[in-house]
C-alpha positions as CSV (number, residue, x, y, z in Angstrom):
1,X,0.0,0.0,0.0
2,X,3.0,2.0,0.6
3,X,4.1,1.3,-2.9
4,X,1.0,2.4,-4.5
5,X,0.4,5.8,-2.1
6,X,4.1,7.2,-3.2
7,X,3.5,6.6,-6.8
8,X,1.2,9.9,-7.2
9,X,4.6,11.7,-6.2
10,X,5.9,11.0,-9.7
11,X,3.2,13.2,-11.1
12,X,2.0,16.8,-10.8
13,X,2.3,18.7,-8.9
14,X,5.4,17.1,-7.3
15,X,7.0,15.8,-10.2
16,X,9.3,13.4,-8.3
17,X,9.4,11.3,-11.8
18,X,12.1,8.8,-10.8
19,X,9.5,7.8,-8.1
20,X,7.3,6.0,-10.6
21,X,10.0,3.5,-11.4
22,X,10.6,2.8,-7.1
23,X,6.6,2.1,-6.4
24,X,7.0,-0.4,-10.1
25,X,10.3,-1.7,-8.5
26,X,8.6,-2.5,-4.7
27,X,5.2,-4.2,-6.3
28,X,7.5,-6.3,-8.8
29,X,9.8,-7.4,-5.8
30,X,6.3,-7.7,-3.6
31,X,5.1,-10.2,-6.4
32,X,8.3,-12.6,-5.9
33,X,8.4,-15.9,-4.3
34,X,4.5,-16.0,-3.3
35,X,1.6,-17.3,-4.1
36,X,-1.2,-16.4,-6.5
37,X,-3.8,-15.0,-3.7
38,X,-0.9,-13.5,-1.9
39,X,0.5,-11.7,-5.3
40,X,-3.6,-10.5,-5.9
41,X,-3.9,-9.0,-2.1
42,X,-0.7,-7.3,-2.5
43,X,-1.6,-5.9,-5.8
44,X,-5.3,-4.9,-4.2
45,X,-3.0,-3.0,-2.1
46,X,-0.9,-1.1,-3.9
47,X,-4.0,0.1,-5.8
48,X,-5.2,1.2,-2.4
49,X,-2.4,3.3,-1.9
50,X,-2.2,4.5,-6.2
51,X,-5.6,5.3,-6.7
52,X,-6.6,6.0,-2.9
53,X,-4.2,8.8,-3.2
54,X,-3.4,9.7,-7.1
55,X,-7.5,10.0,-7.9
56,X,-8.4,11.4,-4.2
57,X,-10.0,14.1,-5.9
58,X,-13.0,12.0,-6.2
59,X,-14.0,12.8,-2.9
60,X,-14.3,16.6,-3.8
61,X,-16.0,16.6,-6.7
62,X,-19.3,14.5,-5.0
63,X,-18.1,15.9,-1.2
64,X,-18.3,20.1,-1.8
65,X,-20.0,19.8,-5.3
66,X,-22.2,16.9,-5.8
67,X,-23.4,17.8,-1.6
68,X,-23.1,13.9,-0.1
69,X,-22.6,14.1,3.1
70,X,-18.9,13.1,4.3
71,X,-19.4,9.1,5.3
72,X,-21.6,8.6,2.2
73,X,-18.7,10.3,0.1
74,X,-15.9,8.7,1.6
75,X,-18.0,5.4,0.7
76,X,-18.5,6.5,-2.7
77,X,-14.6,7.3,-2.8
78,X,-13.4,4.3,-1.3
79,X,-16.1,1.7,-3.6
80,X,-14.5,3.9,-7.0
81,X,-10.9,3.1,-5.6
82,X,-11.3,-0.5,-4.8
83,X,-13.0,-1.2,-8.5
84,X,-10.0,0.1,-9.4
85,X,-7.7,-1.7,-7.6
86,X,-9.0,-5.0,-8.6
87,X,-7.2,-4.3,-11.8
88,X,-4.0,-5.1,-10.4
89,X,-5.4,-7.7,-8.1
90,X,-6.6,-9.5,-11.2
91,X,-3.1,-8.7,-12.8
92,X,-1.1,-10.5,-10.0
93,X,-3.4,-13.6,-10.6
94,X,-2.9,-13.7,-14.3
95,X,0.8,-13.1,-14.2
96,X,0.7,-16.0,-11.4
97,X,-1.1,-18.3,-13.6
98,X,1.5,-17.8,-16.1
99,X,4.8,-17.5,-14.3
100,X,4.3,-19.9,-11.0
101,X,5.3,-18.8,-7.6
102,X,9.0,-17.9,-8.2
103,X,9.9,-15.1,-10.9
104,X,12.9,-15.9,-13.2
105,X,14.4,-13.0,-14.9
106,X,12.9,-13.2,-18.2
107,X,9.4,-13.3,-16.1
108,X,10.4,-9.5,-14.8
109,X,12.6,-8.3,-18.4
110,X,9.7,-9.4,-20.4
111,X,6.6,-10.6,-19.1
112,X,5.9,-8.2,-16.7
113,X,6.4,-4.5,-18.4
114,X,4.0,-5.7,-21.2
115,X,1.6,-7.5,-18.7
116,X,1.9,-3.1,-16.8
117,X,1.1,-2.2,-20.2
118,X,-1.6,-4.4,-21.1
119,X,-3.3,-3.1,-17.2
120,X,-3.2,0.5,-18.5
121,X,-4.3,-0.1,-22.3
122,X,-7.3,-2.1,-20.4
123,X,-7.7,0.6,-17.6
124,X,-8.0,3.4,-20.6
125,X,-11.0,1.9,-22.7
126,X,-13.3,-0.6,-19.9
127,X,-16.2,0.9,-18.9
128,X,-15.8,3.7,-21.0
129,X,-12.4,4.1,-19.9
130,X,-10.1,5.9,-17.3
131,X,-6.5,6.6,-18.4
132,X,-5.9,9.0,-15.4
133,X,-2.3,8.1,-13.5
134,X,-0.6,6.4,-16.8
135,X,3.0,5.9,-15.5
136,X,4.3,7.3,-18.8
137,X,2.4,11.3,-18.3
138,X,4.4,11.4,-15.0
139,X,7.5,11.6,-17.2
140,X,7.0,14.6,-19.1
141,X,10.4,16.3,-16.9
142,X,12.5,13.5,-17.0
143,X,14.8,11.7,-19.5
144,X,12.2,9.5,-21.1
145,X,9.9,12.0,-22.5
146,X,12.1,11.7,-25.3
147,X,10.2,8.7,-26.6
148,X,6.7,10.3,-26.0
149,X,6.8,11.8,-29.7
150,X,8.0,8.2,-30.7
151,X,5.5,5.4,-29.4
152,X,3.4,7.6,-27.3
153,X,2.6,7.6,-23.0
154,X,1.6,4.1,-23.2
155,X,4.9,3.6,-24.9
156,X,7.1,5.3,-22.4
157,X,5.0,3.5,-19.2
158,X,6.1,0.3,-21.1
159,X,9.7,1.8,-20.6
160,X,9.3,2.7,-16.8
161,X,8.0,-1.1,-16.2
162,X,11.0,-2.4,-18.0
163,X,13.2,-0.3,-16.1
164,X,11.7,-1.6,-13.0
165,X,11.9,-5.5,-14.3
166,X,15.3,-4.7,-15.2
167,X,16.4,-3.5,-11.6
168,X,14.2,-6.3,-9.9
169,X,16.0,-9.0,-11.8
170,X,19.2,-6.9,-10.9
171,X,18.7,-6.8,-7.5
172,X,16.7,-10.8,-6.8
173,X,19.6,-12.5,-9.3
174,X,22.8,-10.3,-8.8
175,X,22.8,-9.8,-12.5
176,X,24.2,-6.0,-12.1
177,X,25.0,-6.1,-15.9
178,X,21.1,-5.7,-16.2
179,X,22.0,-1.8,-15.0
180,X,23.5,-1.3,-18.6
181,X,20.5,-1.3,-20.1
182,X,18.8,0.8,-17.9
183,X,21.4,3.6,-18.6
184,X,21.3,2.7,-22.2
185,X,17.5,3.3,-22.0
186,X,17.5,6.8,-20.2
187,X,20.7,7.8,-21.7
188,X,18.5,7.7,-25.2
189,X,15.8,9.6,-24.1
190,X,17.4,12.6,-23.4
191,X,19.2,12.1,-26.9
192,X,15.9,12.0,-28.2
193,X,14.8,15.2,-26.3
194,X,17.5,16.7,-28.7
195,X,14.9,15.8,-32.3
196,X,12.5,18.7,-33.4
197,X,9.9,16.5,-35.3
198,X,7.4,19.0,-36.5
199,X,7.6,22.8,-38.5
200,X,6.5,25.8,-37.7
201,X,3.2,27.1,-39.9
202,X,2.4,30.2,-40.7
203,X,3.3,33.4,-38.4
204,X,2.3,33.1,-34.4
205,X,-0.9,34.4,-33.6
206,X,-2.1,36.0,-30.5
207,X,-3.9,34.6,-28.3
208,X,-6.4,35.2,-24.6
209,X,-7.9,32.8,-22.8
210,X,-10.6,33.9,-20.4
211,X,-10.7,32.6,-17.1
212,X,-13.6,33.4,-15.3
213,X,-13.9,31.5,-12.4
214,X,-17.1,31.5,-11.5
215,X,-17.7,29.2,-8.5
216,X,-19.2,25.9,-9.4
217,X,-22.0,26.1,-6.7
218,X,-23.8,29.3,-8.4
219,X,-22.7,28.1,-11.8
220,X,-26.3,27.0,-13.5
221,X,-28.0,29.3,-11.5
222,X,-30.6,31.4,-13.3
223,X,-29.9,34.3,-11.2
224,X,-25.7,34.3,-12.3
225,X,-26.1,33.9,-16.0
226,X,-26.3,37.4,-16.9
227,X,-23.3,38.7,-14.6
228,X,-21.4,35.6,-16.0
229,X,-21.7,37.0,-19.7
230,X,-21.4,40.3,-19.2
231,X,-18.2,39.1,-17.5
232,X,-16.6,36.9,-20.2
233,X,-18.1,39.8,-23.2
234,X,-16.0,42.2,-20.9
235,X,-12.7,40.3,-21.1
236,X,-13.6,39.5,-24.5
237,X,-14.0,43.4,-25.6
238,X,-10.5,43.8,-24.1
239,X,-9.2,41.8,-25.9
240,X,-9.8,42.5,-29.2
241,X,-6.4,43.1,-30.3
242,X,-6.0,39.0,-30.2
243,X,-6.6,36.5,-33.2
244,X,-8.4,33.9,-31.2
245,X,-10.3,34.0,-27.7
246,X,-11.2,31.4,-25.8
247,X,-13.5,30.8,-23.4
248,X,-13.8,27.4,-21.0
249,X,-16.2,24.2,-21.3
250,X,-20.0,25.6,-20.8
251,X,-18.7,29.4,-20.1
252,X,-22.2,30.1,-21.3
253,X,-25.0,28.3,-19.5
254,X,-28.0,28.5,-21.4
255,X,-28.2,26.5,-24.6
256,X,-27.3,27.9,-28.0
257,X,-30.8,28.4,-29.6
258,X,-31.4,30.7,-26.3
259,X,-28.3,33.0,-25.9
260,X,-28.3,32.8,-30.2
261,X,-30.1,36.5,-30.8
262,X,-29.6,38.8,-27.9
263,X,-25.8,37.6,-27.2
264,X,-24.1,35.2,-29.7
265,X,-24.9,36.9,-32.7
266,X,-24.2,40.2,-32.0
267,X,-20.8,38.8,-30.0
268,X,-20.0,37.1,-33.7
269,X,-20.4,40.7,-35.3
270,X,-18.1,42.2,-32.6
271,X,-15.7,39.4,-33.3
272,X,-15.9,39.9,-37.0
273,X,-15.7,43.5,-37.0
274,X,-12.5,43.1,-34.9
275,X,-11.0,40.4,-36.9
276,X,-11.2,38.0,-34.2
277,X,-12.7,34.6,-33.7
278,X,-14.2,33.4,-30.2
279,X,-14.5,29.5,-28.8
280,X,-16.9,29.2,-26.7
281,X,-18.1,26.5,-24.7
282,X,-21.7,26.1,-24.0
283,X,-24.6,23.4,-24.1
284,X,-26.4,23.2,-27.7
285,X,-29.5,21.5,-28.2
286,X,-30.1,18.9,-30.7
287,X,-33.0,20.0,-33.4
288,X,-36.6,19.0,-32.4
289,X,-35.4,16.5,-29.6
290,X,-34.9,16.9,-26.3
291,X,-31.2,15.2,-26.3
292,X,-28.6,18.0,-26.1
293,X,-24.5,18.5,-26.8
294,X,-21.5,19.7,-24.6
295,X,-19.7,21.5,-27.2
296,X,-17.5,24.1,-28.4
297,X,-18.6,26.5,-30.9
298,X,-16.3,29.4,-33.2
299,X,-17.6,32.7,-33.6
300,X,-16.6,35.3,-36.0
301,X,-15.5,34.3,-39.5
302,X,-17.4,31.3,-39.5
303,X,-20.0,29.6,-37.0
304,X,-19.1,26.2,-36.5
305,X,-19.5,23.7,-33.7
306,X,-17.7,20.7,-31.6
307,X,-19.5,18.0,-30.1
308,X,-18.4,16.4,-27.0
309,X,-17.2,12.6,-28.2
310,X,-16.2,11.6,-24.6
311,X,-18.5,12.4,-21.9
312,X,-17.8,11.5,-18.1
313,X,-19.9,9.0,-16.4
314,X,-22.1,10.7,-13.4
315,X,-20.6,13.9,-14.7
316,X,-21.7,14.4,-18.4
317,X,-24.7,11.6,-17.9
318,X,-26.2,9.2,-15.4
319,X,-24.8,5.6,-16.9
320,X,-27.3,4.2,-14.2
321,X,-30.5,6.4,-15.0
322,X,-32.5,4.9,-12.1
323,X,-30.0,6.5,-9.8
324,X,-31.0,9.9,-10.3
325,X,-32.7,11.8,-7.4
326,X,-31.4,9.3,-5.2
327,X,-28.5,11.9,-3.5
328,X,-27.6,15.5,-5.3
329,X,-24.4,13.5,-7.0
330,X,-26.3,11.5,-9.0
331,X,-28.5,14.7,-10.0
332,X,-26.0,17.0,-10.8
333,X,-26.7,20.1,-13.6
334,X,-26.7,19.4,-17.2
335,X,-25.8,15.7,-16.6
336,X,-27.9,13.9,-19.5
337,X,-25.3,15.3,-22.4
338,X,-25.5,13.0,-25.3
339,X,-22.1,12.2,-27.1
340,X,-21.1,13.6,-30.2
341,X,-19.7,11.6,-33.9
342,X,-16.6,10.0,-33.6
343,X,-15.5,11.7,-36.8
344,X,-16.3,15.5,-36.4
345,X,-14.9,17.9,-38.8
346,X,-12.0,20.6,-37.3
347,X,-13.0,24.1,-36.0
348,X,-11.7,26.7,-38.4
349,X,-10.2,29.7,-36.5
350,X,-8.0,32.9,-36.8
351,X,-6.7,30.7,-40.0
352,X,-6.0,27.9,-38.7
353,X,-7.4,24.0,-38.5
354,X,-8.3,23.4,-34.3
355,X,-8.3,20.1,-32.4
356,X,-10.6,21.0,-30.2
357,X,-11.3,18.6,-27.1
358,X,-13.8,19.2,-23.9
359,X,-12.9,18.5,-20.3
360,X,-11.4,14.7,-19.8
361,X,-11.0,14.0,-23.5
362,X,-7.3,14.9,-23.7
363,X,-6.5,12.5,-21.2
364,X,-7.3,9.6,-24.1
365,X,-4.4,10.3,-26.6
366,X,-6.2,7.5,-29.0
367,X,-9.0,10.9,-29.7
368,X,-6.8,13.9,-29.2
369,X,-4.5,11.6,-32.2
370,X,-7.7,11.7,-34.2
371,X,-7.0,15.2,-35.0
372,X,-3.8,15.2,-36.4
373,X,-1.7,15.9,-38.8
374,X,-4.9,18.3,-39.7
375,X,-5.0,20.4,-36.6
376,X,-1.9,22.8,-36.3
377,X,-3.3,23.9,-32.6
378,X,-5.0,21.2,-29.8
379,X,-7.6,23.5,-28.1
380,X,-8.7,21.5,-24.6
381,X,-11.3,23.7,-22.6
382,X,-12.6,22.1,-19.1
383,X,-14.4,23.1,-16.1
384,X,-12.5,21.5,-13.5
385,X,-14.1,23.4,-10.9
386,X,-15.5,20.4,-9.9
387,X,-12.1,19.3,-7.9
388,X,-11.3,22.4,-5.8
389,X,-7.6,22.6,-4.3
390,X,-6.9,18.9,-5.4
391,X,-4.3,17.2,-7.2
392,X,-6.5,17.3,-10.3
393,X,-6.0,20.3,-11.8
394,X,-1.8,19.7,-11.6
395,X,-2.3,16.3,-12.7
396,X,-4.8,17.3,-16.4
397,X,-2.3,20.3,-16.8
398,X,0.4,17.4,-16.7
399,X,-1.7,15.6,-19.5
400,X,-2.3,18.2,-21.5
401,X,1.7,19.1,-22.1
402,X,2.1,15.4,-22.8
403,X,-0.8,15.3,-25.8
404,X,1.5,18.7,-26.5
405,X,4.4,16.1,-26.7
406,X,3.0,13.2,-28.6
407,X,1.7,15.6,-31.7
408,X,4.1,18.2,-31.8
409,X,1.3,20.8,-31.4
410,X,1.0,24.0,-29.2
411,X,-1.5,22.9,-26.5
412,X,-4.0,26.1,-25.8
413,X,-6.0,25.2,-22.4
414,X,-8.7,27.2,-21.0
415,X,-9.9,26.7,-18.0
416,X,-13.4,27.6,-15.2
417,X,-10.9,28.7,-12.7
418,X,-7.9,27.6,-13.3
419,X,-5.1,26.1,-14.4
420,X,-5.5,27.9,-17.8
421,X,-2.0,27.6,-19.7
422,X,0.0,28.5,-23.3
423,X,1.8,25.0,-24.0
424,X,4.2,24.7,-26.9
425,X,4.9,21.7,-28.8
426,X,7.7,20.3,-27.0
427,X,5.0,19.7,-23.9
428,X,7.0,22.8,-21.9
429,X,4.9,25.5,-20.6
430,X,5.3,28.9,-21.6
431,X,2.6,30.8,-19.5
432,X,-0.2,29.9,-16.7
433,X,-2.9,31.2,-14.6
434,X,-3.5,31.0,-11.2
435,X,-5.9,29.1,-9.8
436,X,-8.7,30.3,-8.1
437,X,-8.9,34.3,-9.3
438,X,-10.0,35.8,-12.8
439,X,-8.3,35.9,-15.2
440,X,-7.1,36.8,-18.8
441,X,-3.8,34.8,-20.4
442,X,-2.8,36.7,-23.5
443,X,0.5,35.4,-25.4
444,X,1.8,34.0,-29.2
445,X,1.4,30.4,-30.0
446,X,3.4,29.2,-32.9
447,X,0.9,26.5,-35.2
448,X,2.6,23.3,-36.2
449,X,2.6,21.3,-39.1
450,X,4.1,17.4,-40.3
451,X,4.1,14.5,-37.8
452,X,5.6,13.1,-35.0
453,X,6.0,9.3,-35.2
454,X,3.4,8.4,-32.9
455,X,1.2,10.6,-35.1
456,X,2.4,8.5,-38.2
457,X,2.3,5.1,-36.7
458,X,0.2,5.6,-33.6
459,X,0.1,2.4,-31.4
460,X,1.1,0.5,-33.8
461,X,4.7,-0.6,-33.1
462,X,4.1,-0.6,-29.5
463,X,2.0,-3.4,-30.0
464,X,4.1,-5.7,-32.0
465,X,6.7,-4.3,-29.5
466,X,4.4,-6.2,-26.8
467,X,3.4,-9.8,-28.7
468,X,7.2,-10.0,-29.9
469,X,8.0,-9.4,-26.4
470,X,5.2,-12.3,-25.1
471,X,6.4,-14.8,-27.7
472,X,10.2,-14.4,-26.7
473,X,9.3,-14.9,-22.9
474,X,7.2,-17.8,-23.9
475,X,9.6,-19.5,-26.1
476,X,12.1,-19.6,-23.8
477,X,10.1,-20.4,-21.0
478,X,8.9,-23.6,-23.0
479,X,12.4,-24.2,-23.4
480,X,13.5,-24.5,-20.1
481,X,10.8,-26.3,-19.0
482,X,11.3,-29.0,-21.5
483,X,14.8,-28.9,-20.7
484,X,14.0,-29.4,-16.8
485,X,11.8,-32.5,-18.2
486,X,14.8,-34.0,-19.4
487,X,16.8,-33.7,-16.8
């Protein structure tokens, strides 16, 4: 449990990132020499301590927000974290099944990292999916964020897991040659820190991002809605002298078709008379239905929307419908979104193609890939008002300049109440807000254009990486059992 609860220290906003490697290093070791149901409680454990502590934030969000009292909270919190935990429980029985009581080295080299890998792939699509604490994001200040741009986060938490095999077998078989590669490993990343893999487009253009912070509490209320426009046209109007503005996930609060004629239109005349173009984030209802969008629309030279693709479970909608009304979580504002297509066209602004994503959608790099090589600026607006003075915030920020990473895009993130940021396309930030104050971020972001390897080859090679891996491990493994036959 120890293991798991220091493993959120390799992410934001610590960013101890060697410490991801030590919590891999004590489960592995933890995992040696026992037996299956003793390798599964351990590994129930040290999701305990990962998740109890990395996704904490939970408790926030349906605590202060969502209004559950503090032991029906804390039960919520703790039923999220032990699903979650099972994952590596039932991880430590399959790699048990396969490998016997007693590890060999080529159990921890190669069976292992991919069998890491294989948890977080699962982790990021079951259930709709929840990539959150990937080992790989924590390393967007260390050596191996070299290989982000190359085979991706998933990729470079396949390289932390190896690292961690290789000093397990190290340390249980007093094999210190295994150290070389190590070094080799981290010794190449920061070479491949050194590669620029995308061009600059066009000339930089200037852009605000309007922080309005607006507590979450008052948020939908009917009574706020016309301070909170005349707030964000305010910050807007001062802003004029900027190509692009933009505005955070559901800065307006009244759908589309409502706010259209007495504020949106005449907003897209300002804009157009100004030569600027607006993204805004509001709630647009679908035509002659009830069902209705968390998007992202561009005004000014064109009108054009965004459809949220991803929504959040109990956040976005009620996966369990029958739940509503039971306790103000499960009836929370504007919580029966419908998803957007897969396959939206890109938002067209201040002359350039935008890959635009809402709230938790960056955090899947299979969607934010989607966009590119098209998009020559990722656009992620969110309201992550819901998690107070959390790690949250820290850790999406952390996500956000690794999507940066993978594409070799400027990352543009506008936030409810912070942390609203300019990120360039190396994944290093160049300006931020505070949280918890208003605010107005104005700087130049540089477009991009080509591709990144991951962008050209996505997850491919990481998965032949992984079965080339599995069929070396079980080759040899068959050949030392049927040598141990014979003898």
């Amino acid at each position: 449990m120890i293991a798991g609860a220091i493993l959120p220290l390799a992410f934001s906003p610590f960013d101890f990132f060697p410490v991801a490697v030590i919590s891999l290093l004590l489960l592995f070791l933890s995992w040696h020499n026992v037996a299956t149901k003793t390798a599964a409680w351990r590994g129930f454990l040290f999701g305990l301590g990962m998740f109890g502590v990395g996704v904490s934030w939970v408790y926030v969000a349906i605590h202060d927000f969502g209004h559950a009292n503090v032991l029906l909270a804390s039960l919520l919190t703790a039923l999220f974290v032990s699903f979650l935990s099972l994952y590596i429980a039932a991880l430590a029985v399959l790699i048990k099944r396969l490998t016997g009581t007693i590890f060999s080295s080529l159990d921890l080299i190669l069976l292992l990292p991919v069998s890491w890998l294989g948890f977080e792939w699962f982790k990021s699509w079951f259930l709709t999916g929840f990539p959150w604490l990937e080992l790989g994001i924590s390393q967007i200040a260390g050596p191996l964020a070299g290989y982000t741009p190359v085979i991706g986060v998933l990729g470079v938490s396949w390289l932390v897991a190896l690292s961690a095999g290789l000093l397990a077998a190290s340390y249980l078989f007093s094999r210190w040659w295994l150290l070389m590669p190590v070094i080799v490993i981290w010794l190449a990343g920061s070479l491949l820190q050194q590669n620029i893999w995308t061009s600059p487009k066009d000339e930089p253009i200037r852009v605000s991002l309007i922080q309005g912070n607006i507590p979450q509490d008052i948020k939908w209320s009917p009574e706020q809605l016309f301070k909170t426009l005349a707030l964000y046209q305010a910050r807007t109007e001062q802003n004029w002298q900027s190509d692009l503005i933009v505005w955070p996930e559901n800065a307006v609060t009244v759908f589309h078709h409502q706010a259209k004629d007495y504020f949106l239109d005449p907003l897209a005349k300002l804009a157009r008379d100004n030569d600027t173009d607006i993204l805004v984030g509001l709630p647009v209802k679908q035509d002659n239905s009830r069902n209705y969008f968390n998007s992202m629309m561009v005004l000014g030279s064109e009108e054009a929307f965004y459809h949220k693709r991803h929504l959040v479970p109990f956040g976005d909608y009620m996966p369990l419908e029958w739940l509503r009304g039971l306790i103000d979580f499960f009836n929370l504002p504007m919580s029966s979104f419908i998803a957007g297509e897969p396959r939206q066209a890109l938002l067209h602004a201040a002359g350039q193609d935008i890959g635009v994503s809402i709230c938790y959608e960056d955090t899947f790099s299979n969607e934010v890939l989607m966009t590119v090589p098209e998009a020559s600026i990722l656009v992620n607006a969110t309201n992550n008002a819901w998690y107070g003075d959390s790690f949250a915030p820290h850790q999406h920020l952390q996500i956000s300049r690794n999507r940066a990473l993978e594409m070799g895009r400027p990352v543009v993130r506008a936030t409810t109440n912070g942390i609203s940021a300019l990120i360039d396309f190396n994944g290093e930030l160049k300006q931020q807000t505070a949280q918890f104050e208003e605010a107005v971020l104005t700087g130049m972001v540089q477009a991009r254009q080509g591709e990144t390897p991951y962008v050209t080859w996505g997850r491919r090679p990481m998965l032949f990486m992984a079965l080339f891996m599995l069929m070396v491990w079980a080759y040899y493994r068959r050949t030392n059992h049927q040598q141990a036959i014979s003898r």
